[in-house]
N, C-alpha and C positions, 0 to 999 in steps of 0.2 A: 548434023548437030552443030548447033553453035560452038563455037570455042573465041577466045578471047586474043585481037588481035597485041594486045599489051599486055604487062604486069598492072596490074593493080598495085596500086602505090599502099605503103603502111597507113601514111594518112588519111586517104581517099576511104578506108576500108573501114578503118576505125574511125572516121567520124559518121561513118556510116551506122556503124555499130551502136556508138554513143547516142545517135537519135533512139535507139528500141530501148537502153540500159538506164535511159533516166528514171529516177524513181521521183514518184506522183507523192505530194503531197497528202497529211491522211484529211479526210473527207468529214465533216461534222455538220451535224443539223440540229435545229434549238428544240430543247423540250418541250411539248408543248403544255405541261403540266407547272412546273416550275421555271422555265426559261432558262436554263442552264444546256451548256453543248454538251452533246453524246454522240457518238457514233452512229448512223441509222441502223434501223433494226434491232437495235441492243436498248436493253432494260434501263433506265436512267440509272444511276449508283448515288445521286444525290436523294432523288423521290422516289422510287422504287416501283416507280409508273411507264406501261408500254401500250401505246396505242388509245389511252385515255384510262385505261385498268389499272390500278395497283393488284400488283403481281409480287412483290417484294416488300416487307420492311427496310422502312429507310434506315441509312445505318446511324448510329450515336455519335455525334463527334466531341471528342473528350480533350 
């Protein structure tokens, strides 16, 4: 079995770490209905349109 001829250093470990613990930016694609961003996969909330269907009324803006 392998074993490790050093200590791994705090830093060494943790910026190791820090590479997997970034967090991603969130991810958006244009409506293709009304040209507004949404999230993929999800219902537009301005037009109330998925995949070319209206599936929702769009809401009132007051």
């Amino acid at each position: 079995m392998a074993v490790p001829k050093y200590k791994t250093s705090k830093a060494r470990s943790r910026r190791r770490r820090s590479i997997n613990m970034r967090i991603n930016g969130v991810v958006l694609s244009v409506c293709s209905n009304c040209g507004s961003k949404v999230k993929p996969h999800r219902v537009c909330p301005k037009c109330g349109n998925y995949r070319g269907k209206q599936v929702l009324e769009p809401e009132e803006m007051a």
